[in-house]
C-alpha positions in Angstrom: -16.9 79.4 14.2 -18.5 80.8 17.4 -19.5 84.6 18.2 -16.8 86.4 20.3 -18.9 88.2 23.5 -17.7 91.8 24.3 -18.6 92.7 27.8 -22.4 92.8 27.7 -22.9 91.8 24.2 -26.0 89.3 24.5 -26.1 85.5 24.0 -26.3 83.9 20.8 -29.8 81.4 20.2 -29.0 78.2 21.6 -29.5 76.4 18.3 -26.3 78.2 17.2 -24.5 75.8 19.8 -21.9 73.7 18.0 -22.8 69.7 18.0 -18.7 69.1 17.4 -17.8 70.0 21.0 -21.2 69.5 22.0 -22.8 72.5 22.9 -20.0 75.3 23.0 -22.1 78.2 22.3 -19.6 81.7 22.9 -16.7 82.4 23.7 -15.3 85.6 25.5 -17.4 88.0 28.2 -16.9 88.1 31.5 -18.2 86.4 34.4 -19.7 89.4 36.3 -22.8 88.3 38.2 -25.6 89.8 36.0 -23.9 87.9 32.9 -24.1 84.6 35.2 -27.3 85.0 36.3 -28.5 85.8 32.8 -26.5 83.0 31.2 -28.1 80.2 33.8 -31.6 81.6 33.2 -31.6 80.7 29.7 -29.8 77.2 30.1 -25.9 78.0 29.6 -22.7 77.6 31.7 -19.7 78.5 31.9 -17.1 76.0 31.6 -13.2 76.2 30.2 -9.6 75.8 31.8 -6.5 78.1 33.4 -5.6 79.9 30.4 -8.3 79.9 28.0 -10.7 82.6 27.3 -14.3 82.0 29.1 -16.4 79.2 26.7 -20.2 79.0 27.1 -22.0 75.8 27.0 -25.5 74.6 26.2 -25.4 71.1 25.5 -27.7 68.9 23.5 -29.2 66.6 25.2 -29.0 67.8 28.6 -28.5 65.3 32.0 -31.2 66.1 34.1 -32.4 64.8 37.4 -36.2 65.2 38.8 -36.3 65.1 42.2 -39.3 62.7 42.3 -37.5 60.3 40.2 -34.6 60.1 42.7 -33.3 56.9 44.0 -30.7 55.9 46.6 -28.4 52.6 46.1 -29.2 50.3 48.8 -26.0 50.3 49.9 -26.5 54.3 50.5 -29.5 53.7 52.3 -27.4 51.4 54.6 -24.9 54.1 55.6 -27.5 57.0 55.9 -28.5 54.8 58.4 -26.0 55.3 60.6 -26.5 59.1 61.5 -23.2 59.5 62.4 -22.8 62.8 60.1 -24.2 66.3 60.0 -25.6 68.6 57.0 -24.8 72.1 56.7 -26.1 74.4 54.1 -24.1 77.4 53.2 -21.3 77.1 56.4 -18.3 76.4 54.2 -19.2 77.7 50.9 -15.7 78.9 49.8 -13.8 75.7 51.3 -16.2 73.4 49.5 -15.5 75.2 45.8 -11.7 74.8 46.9 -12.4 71.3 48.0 -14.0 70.7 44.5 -11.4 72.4 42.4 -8.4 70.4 44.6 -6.2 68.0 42.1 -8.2 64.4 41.8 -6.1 61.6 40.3 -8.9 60.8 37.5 -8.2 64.2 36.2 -5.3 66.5 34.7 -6.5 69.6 35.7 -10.0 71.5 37.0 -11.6 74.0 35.3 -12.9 75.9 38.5 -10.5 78.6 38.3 -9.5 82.1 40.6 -12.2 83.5 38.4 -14.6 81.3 39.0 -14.2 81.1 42.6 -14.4 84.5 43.0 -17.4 84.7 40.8 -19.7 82.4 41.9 -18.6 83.6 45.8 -20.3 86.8 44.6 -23.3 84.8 43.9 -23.0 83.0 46.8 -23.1 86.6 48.5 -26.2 87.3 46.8 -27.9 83.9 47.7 -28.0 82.6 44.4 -24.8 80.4 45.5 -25.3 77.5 48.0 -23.5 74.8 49.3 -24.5 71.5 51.0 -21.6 70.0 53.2 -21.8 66.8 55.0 -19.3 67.1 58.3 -18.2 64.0 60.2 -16.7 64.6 63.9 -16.2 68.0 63.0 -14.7 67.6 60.2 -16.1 68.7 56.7 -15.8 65.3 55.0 -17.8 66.1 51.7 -20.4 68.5 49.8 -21.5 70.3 46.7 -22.3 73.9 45.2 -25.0 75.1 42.4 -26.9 77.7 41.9 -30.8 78.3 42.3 -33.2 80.2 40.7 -37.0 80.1 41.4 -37.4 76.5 41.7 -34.6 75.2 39.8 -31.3 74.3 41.4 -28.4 73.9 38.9 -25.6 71.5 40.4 -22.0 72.3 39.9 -19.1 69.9 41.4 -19.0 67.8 44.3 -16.6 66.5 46.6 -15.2 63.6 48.8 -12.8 63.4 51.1 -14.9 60.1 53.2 -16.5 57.6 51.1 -20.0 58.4 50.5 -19.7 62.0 51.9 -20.9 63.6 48.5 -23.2 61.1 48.0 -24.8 62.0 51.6 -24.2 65.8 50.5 -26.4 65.1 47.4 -29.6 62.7 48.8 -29.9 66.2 51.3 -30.1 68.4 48.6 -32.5 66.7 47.0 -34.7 65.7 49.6 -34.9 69.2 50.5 -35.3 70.7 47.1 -38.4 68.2 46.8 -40.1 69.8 49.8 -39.4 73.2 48.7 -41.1 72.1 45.5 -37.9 72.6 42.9 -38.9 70.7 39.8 -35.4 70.3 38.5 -32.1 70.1 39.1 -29.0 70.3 36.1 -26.2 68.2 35.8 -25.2 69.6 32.6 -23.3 66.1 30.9 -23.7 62.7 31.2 -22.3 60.8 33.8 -22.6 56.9 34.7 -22.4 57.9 38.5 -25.5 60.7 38.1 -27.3 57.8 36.5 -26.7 55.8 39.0 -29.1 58.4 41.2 -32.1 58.4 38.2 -30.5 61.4 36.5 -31.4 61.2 32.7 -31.3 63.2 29.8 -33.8 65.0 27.9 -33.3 67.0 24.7 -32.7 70.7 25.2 -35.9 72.3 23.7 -37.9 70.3 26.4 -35.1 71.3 29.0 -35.5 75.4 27.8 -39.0 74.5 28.4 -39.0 73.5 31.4 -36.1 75.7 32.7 -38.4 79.0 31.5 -41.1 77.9 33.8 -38.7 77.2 36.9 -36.5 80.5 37.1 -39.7 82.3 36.9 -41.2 81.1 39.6 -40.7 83.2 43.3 -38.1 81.6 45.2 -39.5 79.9 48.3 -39.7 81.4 51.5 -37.4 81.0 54.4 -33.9 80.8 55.0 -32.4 78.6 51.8 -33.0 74.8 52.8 -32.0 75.7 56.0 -35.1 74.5 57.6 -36.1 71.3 56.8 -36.4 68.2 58.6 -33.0 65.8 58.8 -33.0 63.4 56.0 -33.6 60.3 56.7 
């Protein structure tokens, strides 16, 4: 069994977290922005589908990527190249989580809901939210949202509508959050096309760890990635 959240009722330890779906933590609360930003300080997510009550995560072991272990696929490297793109941080944010929750044919369903839209909008409002879009003739062709707290950026879904687009999206995002110092960035479960990039996965004491120094640091100065040089 898992704890049912009322309203503000706190998180349970993250050692309560069920192996047997791995991770599910709570279930229940709401997704106002205070429970958000309290649940991704500490490590948890929100993740369930249209109909279900909200489910909390905190999986064990956790898919990381350092942004000074990132790699590019040559082939990447060979259409980066080309320039013929443009990044834009925080333009499109709304379209891109729409873009991301769209129907894909390698999935039945998405779990980024109304509710979560219109959460994580909020956040967006507050600049906690942020998108990264890569636009081609005009056109937004692909991107990505997270969240970011002190120096950790938390990545949520991505999207393509060119080949490579979210790829492009993704090398800008962390290129930037390397100069800005981040020292972390989530990608909550293992995925083959993450690993691809050096994302790995670490246990989740050493991610708490890590994560406690992170959130805690002062967000850098400046508009959010806004500033930096053009990747290259």
């Amino acid at each position: 069994m898992i704890p049912w959240l009322e309203n503000d009722d706190p998180f349970p330890p993250l050692s309560q977290a069920l192996h047997e779906p791995n991770g599910l933590l709570a279930a229940g609360g709401t997704l106002s922005e205070e429970r958000l930003l309290r649940a991704y300080r500490r490590g948890i997510f929100p993740w369930y589908s249209e109909g279900q009550p909200v489910l909390w995560w905190s999986p064990d072991p956790r898919m990381v990527l350092f942004p000074e272990e990132f790699r590019v696929p040559r082939s990447l490297e060979k259409r980066l190249r080309r320039r013929d793109f443009e990044i834009r941080i925080d333009t499109a944010f709304d379209i891109v989580m729409r873009a991301c929750a769209a129907p894909r044919h390698d999935s039945a369903g998405t779990w980024i809901t109304e509710d979560i839209i219109s959460a994580y909008c909020a956040l967006h409002r507050r600049g906690h939210a942020h998108s990264v879009e890569t636009w081609i003739d005009g056109e937004l062709a692909g991107g990505l949202y997270g969240i970011a707290l002190g120096r950790m950026f938390y990545g949520e879904s991505m999207f393509t509508r060119v080949a490579d687009a979210s790829k492009i999206a993704l090398v800008s995002l962390v290129r930037r959050l390397e100069n800005r110092q981040f020292g972390m960035i989530d990608c909550q479960m293992n995925t083959a096309h993450l690993a691809r990039f050096g994302a790995r996965e670490i246990p989740r004491d050493e991610f708490s760890r890590r994560l406690a120094e992170l959130v805690n640091y002062p967000a850098p100065a400046g508009a959010w990635l806004t500033d930096e040089t053009p990747i290259k």
